[in-house]
Biopython code that builds the backbone (N, CA, C, O; Angstrom):
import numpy as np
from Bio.PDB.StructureBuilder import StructureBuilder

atoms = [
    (1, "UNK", "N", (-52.981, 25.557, -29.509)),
    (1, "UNK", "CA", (-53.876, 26.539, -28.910)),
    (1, "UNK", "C", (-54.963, 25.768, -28.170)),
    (1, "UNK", "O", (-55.644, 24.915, -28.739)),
    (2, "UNK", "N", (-55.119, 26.115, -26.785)),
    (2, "UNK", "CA", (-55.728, 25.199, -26.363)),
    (2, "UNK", "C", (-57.251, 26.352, -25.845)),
    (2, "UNK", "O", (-57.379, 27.568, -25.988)),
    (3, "UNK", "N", (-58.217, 25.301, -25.219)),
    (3, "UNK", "CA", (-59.421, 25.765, -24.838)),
    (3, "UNK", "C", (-59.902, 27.267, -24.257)),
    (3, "UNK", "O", (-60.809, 28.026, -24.599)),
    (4, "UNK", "N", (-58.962, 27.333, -23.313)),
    (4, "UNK", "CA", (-58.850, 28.559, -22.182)),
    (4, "UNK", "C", (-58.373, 29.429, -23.373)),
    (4, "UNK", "O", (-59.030, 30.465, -23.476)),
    (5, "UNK", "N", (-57.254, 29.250, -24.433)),
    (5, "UNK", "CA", (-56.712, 30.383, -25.534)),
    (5, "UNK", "C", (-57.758, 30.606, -26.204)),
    (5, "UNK", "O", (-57.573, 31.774, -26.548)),
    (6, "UNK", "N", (-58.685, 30.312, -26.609)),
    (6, "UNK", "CA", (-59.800, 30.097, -27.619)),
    (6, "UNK", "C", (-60.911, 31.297, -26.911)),
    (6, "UNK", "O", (-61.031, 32.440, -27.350)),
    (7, "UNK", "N", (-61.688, 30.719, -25.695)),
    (7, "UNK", "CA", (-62.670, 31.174, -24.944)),
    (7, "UNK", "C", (-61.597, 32.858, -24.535)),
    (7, "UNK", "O", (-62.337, 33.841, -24.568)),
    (8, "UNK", "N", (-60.184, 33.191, -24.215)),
    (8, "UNK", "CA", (-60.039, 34.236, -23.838)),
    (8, "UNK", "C", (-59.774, 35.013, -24.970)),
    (8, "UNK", "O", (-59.840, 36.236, -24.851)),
    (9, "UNK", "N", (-59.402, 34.367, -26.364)),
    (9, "UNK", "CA", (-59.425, 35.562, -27.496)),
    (9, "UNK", "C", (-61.189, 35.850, -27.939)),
    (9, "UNK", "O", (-61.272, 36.667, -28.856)),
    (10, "UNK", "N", (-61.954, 35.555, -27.663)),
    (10, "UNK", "CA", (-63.380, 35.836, -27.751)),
    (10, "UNK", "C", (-64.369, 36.380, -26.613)),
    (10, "UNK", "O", (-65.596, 36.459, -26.573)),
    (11, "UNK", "N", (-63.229, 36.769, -25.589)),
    (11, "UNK", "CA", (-64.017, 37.868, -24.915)),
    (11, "UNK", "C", (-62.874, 38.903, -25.054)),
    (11, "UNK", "O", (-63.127, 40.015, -24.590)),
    (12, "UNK", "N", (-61.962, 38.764, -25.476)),
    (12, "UNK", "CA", (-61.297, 40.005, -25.626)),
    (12, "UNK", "C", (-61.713, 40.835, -26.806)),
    (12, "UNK", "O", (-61.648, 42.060, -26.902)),
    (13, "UNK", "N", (-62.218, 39.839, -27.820)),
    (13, "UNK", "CA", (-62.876, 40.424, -29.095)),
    (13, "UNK", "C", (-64.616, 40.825, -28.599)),
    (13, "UNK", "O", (-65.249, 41.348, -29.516)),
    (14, "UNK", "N", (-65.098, 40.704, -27.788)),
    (14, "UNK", "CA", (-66.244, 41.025, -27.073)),
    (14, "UNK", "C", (-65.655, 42.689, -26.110)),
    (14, "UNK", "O", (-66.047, 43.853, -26.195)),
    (15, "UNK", "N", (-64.757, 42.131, -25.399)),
    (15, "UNK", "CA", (-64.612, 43.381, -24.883)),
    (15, "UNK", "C", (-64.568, 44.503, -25.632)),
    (15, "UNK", "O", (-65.570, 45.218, -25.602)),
    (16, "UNK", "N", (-63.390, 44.925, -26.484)),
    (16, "UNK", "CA", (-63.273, 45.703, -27.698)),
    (16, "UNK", "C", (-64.462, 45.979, -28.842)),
    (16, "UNK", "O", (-64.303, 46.585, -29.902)),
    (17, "UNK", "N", (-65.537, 45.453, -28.409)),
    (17, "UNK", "CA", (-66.593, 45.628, -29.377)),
    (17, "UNK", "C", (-67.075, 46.631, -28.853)),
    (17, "UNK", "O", (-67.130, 47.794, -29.254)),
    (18, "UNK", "N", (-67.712, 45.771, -27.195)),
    (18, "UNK", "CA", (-68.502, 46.838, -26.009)),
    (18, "UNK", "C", (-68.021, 48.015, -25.626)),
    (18, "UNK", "O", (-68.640, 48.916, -25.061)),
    (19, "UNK", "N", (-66.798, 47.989, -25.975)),
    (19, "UNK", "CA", (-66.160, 49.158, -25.190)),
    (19, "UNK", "C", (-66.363, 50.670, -26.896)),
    (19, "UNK", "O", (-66.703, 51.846, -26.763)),
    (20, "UNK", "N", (-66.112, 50.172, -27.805)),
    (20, "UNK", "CA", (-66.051, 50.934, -28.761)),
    (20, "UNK", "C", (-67.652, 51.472, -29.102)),
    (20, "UNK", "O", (-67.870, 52.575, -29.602)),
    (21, "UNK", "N", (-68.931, 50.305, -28.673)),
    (21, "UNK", "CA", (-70.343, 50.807, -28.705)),
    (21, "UNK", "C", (-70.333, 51.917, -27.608)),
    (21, "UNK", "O", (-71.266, 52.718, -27.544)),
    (22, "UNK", "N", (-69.060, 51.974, -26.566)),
    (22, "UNK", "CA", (-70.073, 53.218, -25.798)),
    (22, "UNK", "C", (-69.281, 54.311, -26.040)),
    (22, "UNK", "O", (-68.095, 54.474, -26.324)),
    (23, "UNK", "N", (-70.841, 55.472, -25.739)),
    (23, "UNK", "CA", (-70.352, 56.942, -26.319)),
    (23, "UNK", "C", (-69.839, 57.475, -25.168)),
    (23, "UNK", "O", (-70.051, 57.205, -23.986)),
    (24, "UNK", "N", (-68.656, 58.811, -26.060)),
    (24, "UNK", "CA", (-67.766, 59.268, -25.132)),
    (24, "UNK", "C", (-68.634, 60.398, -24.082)),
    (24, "UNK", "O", (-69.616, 61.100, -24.323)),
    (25, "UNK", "N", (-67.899, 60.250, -22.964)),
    (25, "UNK", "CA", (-68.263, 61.155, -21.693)),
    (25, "UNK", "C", (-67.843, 62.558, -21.563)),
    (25, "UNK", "O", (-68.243, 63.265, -20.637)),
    (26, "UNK", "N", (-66.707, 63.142, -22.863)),
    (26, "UNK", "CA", (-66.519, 64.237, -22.914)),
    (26, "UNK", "C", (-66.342, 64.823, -24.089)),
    (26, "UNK", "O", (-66.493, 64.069, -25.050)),
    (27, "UNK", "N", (-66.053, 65.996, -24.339)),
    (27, "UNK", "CA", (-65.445, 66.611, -25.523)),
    (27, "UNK", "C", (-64.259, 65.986, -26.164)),
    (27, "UNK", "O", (-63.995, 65.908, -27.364)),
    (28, "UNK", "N", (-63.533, 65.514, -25.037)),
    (28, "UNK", "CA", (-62.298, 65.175, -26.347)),
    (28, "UNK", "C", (-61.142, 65.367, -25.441)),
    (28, "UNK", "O", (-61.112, 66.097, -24.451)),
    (29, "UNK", "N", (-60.239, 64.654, -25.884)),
    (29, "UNK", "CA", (-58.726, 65.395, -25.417)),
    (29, "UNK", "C", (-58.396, 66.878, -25.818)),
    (29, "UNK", "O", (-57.895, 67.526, -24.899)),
    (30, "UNK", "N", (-58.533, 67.389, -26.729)),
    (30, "UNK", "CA", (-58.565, 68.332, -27.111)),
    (30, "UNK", "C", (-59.044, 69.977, -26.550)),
    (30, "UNK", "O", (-58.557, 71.092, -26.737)),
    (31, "UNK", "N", (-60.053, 69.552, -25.902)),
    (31, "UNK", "CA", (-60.877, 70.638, -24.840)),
    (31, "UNK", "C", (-60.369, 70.617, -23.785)),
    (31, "UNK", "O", (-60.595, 71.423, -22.883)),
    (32, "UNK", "N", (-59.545, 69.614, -23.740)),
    (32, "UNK", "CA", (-59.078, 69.493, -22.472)),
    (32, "UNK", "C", (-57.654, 70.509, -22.560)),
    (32, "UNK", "O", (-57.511, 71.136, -21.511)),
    (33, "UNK", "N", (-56.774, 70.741, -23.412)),
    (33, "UNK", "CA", (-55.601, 71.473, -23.708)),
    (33, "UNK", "C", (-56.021, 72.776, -23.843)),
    (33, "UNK", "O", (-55.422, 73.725, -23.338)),
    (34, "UNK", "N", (-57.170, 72.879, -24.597)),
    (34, "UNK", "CA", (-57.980, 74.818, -25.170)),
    (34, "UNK", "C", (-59.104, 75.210, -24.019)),
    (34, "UNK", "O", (-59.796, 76.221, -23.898)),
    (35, "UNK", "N", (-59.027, 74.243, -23.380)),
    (35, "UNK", "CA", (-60.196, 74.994, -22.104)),
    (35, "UNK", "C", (-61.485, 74.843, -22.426)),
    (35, "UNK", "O", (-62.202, 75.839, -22.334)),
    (36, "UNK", "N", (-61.996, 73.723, -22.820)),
    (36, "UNK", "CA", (-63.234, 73.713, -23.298)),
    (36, "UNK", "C", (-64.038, 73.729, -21.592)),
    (36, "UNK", "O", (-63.590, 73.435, -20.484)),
    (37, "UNK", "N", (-65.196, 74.148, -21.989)),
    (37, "UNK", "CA", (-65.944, 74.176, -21.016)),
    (37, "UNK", "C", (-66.815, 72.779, -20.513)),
    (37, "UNK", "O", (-66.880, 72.595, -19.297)),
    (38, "UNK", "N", (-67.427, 71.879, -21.348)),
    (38, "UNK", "CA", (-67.643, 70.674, -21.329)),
    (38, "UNK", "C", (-66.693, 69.562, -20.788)),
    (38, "UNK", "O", (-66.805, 68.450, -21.304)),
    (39, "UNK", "N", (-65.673, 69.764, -19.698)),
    (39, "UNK", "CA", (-64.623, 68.960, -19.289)),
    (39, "UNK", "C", (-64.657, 69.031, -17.634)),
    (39, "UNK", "O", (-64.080, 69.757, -16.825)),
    (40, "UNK", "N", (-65.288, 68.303, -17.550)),
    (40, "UNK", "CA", (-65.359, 68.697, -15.421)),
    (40, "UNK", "C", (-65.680, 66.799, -15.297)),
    (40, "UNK", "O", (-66.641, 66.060, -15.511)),
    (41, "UNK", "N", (-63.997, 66.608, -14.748)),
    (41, "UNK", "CA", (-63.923, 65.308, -14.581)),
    (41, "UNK", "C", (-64.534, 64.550, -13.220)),
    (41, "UNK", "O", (-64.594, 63.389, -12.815)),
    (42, "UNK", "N", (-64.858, 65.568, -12.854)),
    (42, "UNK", "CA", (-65.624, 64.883, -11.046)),
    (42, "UNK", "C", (-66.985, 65.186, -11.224)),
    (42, "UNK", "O", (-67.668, 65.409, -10.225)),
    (43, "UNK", "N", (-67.388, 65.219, -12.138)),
    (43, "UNK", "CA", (-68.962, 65.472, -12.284)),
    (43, "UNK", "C", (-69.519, 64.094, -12.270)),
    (43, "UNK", "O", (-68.913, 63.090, -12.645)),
    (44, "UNK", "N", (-71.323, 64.159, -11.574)),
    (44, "UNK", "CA", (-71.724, 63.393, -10.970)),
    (44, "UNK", "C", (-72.574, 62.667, -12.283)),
    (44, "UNK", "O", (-73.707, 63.145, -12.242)),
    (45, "UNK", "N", (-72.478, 61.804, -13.306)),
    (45, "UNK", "CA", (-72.763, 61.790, -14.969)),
    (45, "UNK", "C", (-73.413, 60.471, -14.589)),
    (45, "UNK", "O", (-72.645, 59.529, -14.397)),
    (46, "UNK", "N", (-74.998, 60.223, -14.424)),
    (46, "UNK", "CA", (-75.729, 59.844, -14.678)),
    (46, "UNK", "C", (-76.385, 58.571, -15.593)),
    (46, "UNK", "O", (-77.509, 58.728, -16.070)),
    (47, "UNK", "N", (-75.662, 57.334, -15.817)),
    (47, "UNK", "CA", (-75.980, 56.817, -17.414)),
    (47, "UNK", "C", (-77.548, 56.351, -17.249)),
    (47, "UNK", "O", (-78.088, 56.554, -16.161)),
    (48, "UNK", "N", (-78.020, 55.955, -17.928)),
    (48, "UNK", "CA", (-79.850, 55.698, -18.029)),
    (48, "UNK", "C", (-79.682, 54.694, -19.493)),
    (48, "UNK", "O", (-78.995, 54.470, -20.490)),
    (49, "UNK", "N", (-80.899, 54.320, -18.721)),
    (49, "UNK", "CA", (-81.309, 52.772, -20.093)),
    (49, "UNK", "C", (-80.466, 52.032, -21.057)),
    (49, "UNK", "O", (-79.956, 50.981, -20.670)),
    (50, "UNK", "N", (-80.274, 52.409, -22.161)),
    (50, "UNK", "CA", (-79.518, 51.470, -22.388)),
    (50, "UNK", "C", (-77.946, 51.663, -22.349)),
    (50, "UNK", "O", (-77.124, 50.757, -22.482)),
    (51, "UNK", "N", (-77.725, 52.748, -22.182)),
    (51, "UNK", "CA", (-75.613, 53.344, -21.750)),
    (51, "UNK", "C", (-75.490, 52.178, -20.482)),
    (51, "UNK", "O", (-74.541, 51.394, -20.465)),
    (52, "UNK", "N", (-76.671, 52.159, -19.316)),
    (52, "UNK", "CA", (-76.132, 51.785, -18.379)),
    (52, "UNK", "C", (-76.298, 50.536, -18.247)),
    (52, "UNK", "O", (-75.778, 50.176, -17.191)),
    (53, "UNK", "N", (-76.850, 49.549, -18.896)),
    (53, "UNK", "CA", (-77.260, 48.174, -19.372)),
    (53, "UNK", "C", (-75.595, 47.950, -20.238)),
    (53, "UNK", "O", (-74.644, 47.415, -19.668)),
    (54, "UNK", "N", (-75.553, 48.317, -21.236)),
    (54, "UNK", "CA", (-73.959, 48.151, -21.420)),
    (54, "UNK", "C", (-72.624, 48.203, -20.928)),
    (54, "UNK", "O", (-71.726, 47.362, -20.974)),
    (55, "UNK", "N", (-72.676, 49.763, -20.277)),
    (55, "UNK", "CA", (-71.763, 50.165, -18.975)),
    (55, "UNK", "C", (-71.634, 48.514, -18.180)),
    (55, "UNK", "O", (-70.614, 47.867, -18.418)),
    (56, "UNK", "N", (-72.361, 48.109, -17.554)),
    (56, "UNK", "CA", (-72.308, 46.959, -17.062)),
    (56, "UNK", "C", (-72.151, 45.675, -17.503)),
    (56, "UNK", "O", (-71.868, 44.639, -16.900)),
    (57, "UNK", "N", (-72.341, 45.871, -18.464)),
    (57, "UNK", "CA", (-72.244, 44.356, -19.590)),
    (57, "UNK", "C", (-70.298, 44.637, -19.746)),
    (57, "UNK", "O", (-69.426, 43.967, -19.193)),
    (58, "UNK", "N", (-70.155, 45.555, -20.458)),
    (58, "UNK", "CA", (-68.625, 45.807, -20.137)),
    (58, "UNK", "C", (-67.964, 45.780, -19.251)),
    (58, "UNK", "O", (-66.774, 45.474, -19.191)),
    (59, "UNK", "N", (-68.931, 46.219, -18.145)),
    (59, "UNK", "CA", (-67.465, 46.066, -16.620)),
    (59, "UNK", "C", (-67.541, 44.287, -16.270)),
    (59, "UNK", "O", (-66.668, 43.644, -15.687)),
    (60, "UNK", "N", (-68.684, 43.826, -16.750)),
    (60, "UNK", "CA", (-69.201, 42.271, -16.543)),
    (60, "UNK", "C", (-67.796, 41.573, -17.362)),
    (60, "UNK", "O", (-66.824, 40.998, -16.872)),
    (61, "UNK", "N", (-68.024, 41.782, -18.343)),
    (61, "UNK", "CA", (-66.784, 41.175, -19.415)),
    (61, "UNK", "C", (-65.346, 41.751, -18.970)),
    (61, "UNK", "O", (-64.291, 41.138, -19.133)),
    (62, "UNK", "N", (-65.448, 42.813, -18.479)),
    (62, "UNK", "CA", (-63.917, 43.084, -18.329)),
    (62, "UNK", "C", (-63.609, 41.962, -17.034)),
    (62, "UNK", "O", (-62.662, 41.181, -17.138)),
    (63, "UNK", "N", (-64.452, 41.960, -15.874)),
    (63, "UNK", "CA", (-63.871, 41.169, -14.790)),
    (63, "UNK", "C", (-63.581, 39.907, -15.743)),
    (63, "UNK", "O", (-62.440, 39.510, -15.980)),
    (64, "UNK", "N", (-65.189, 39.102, -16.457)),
    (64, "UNK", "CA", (-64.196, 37.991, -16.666)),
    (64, "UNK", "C", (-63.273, 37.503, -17.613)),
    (64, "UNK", "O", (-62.957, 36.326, -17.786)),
    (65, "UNK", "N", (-62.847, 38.543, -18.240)),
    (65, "UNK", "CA", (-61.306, 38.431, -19.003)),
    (65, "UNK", "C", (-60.639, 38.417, -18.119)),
    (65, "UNK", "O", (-60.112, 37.321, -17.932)),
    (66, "UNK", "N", (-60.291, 39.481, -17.152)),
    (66, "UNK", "CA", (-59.016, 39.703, -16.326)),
    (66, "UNK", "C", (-59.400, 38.452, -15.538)),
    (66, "UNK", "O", (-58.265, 38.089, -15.228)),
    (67, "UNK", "N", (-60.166, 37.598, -15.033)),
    (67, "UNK", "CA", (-59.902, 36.352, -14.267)),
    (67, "UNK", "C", (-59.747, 35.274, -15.540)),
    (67, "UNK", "O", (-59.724, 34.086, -15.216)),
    (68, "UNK", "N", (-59.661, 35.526, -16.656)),
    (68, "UNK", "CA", (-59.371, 34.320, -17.543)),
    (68, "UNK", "C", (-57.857, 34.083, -17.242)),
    (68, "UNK", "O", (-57.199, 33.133, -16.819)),
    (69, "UNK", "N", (-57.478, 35.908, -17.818)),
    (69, "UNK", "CA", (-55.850, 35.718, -18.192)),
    (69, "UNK", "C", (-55.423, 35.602, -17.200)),
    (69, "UNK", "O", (-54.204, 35.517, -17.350)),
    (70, "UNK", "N", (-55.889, 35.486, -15.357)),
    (70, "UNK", "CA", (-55.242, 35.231, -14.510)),
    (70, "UNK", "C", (-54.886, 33.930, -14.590)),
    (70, "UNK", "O", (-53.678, 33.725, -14.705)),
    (71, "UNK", "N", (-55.772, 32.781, -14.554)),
    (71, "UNK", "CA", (-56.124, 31.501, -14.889)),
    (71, "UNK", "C", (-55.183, 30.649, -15.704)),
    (71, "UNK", "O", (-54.682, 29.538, -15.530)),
    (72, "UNK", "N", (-55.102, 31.830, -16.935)),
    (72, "UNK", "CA", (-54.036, 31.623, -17.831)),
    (72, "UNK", "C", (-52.834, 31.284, -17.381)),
    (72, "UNK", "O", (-52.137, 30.270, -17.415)),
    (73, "UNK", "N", (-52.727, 32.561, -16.869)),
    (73, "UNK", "CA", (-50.908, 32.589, -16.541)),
    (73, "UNK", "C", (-50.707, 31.943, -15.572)),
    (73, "UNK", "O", (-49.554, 31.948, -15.141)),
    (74, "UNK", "N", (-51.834, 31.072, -14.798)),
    (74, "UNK", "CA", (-51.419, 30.256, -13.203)),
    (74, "UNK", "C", (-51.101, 28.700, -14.048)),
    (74, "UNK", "O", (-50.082, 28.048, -13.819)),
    (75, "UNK", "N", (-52.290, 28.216, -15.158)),
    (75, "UNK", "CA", (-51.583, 27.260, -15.434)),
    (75, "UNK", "C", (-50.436, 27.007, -16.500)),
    (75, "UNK", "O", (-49.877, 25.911, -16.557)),
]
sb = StructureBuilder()
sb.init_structure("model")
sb.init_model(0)
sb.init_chain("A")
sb.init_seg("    ")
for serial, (resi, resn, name, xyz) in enumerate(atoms, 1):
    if name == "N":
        sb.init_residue(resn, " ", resi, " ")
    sb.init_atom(name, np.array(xyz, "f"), 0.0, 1.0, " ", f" {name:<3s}", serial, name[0])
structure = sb.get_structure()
C-alpha cells in the first residue's frame, strides 16, 4: 500500500464524514411518492453560515478525491 493509497483512503473517510454532517434538503423519499408538499426540487434554497462553510468544504474534498483517484489510476 503505497502513499497516494494511504492519503486517498483518508479523504474518502473525510468525505463520508462531511457529507453525513450535512442536513437533508427535503422531506424524504417518501413525500416524494405520497405528495408531500415540502418537495419542490427547483427551488431557489439558500444555505447561510455554517451549512454553507461545509457545503463547500465538501464540494472542496470531493474535487480533491476525484483528482486523487484520477492520479491513481494514471499511475
Amino acid at each position: 500500500m503505497g502513499f497516494l493509497d494511504i492519503i486517498l483512503i483518508v479523504f474518502a473517510v473525510i468525505l463520508i464524514i462531511l457529507s453525513l454532517l450535512q442536513s437533508g434538503k427535503s422531506d424524504g423519499l417518501s413525500s416524494a411518492f405520497t405528495g408531500g408538499d415540502g418537495l419542490n426540487l427547483f427551488a431557489n434554497v439558500k444555505e447561510r453560515g455554517a451549512e454553507k462553510t461545509l457545503s463547500n468544504l465538501t464540494m472542496a474534498v470531493g474535487i480533491i478525491f476525484f483528482v486523487l483517484v484520477l492520479i491513481a489510476r494514471v499511475i
